[in-house]
Each structure stands twice: as structure tokens, then as C-alpha cells.
Wavefront OBJ file of the C-alpha trace (Angstrom):
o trace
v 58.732 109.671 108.057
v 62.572 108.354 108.065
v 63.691 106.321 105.263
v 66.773 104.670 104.764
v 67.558 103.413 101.205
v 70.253 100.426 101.084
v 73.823 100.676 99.001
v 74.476 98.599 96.077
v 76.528 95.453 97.145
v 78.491 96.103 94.719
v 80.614 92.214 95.868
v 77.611 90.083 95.072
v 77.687 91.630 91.787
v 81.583 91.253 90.874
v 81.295 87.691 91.927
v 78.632 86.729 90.437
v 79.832 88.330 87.243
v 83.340 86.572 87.295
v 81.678 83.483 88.157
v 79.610 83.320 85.184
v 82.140 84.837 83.080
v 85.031 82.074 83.985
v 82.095 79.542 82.990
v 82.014 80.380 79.927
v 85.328 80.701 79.278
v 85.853 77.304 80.535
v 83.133 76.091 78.540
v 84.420 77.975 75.695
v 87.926 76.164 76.134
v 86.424 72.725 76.629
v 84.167 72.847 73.623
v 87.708 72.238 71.116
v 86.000 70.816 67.822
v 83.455 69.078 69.053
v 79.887 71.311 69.725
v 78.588 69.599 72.718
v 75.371 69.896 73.776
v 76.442 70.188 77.683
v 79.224 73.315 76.804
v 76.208 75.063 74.732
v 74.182 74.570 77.431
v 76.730 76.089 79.700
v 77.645 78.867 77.632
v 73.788 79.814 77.081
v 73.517 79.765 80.951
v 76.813 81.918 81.632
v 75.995 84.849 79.032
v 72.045 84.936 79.899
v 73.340 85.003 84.162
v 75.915 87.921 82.426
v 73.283 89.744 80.894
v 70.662 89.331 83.356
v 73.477 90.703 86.430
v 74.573 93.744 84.300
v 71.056 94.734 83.746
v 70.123 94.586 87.432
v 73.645 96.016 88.408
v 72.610 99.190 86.493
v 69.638 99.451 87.414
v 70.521 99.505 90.811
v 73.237 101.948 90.145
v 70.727 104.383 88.507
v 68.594 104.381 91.330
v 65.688 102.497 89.488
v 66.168 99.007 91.424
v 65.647 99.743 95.168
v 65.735 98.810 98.940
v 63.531 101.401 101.175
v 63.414 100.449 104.849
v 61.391 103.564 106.376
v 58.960 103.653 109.713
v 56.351 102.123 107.686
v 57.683 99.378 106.636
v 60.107 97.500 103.455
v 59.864 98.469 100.241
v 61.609 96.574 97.342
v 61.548 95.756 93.862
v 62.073 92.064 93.029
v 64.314 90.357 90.504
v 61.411 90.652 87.944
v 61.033 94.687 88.393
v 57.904 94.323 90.359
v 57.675 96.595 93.318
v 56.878 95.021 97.040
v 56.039 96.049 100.170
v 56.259 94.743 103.017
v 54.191 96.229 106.585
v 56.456 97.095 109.403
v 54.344 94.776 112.011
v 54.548 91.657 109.728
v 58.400 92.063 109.891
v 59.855 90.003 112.702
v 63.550 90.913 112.452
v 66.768 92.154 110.054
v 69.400 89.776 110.268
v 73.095 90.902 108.300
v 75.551 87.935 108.126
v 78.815 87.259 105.426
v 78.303 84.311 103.494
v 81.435 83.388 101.055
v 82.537 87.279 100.950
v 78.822 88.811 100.136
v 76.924 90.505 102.656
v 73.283 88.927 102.869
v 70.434 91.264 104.430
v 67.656 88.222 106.122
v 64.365 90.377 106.549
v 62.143 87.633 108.107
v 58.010 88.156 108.324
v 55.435 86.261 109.663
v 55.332 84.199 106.625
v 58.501 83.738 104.846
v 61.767 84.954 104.828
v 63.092 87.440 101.935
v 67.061 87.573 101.764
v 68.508 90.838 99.628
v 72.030 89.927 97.705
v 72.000 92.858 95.853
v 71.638 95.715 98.667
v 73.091 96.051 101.588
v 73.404 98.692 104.598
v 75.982 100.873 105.874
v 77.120 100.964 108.991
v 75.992 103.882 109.776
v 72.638 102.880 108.153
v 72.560 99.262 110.843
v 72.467 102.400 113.393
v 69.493 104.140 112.021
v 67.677 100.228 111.362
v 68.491 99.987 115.146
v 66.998 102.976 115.803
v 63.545 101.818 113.736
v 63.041 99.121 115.467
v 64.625 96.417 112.775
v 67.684 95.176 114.376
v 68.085 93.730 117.558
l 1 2 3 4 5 6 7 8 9 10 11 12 13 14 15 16 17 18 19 20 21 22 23 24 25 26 27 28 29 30 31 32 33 34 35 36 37 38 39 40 41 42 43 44 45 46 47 48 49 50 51 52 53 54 55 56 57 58 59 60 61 62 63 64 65 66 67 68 69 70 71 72 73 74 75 76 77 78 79 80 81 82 83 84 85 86 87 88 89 90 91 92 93 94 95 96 97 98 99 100 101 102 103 104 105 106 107 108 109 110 111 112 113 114 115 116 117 118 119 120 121 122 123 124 125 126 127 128 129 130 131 132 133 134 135 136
């Protein structure tokens, strides 16, 4: 059986991280004396989305958070740490397109449409997806 395991996308993470963090340190900035209830807000938001993107980042660098595309089918774990799988003949097509600087893998199915931020494929892996029977 051929598998193909997708590389960390290692730009959604950076920007997602320095988005966050320049939140906070706006929010941070704003807040002065006063202790808003908006600039808590935000700064609760911006370290939980910091926490919860370095957790996932290493996880996916330690090989625990994964993308498998093999001849069976997709295998994935989701942003909550379950594992998914998706059958090869519910998936329609693999779509790979650049949105704002971060690659975004489309794997449409029959009945909804999963898009992967975190992984993305080579180009050398798009050959071998071609070769599956995943890209067009």
C-alpha cells in the first residue's frame, strides 16, 4: 500500500502565531489604566489562540498530529486529537490553492468538504497524489 504523509505548513503556523501575538500586544498597549472588559477579552482570546497553535504546532512536528493520504483512502487527526478517516471512493477531488500566503489542501467528499491549514504537500508529493488518483 503507498502512503504519503503531508509536511507541516509550517506558514499557517507563523502567521497565525504573529497574528495572535500582535493582538495582544495591541490589546496590552490599549488597556493604559483602565481594565476594560473588551482588551481582557482580547487578551484571553490571543494567549488561549497562542497556546492552542503551539500545542498543535508540536504536535505536528513530533509526528503525533497527522495527514496520511495512502491507496485506501485519508487519514487525519482533527483539531480536537480525534483520528478520521476518510474512504478513497467517497473522496471526489484534492484541490491546493494560496490563500493570503498559506497553502490550503480542499479534500472534497460526497458530503462535505474538509480543508487542512496545518499540512500541506510537497511537490514532489502533488506527483505521487496524481499518481493515486487524488489530483486532477
Amino acid at each position: 500500500m503507498k502512503e504519503l504523509k503531508l509536511q507541516v505548513n509550517f506558514a499557517f503556523y507563523c502567521i497565525v502565531g504573529i497574528l495572535a501575538f500582535s493582538i495582544y500586544i495591541i490589546s496590552l498597549n490599549l488597556l493604559g489604566g483602565t481594565l476594560s472588559l473588551l482588551f481582557k477579552g482580547q487578551m484571553a482570546l490571543s494567549i488561549i489562540v497562542i497556546m492552542i497553535t503551539t500545542i498543535n504546532f508540536t504536535l505536528a512536528i513530533t509526528g503525533q498530529r497527522h495527514v496520511l493520504f495512502c491507496n485506501n483512502g485519508l487519514s487525519y487527526v482533527n483539531i480536537f486529537g480525534a483520528q478520521r478517516y476518510i474512504p478513497s471512493e467517497t473522496i471526489t477531488h484534492v484541490k491546493v490553492k494560496t490563500r493570503l500566503g498559506i497553502k490550503v489542501t480542499k479534500v472534497s467528499t460526497d458530503n462535505k468538504s474538509i480543508y487542512l491549514l496545518g499540512f500541506k504537500p510537497a511537490k514532489n508529493q502533488k506527483i505521487k497524489l496524481k499518481q493515486l488518483g487524488y489530483l486532477a
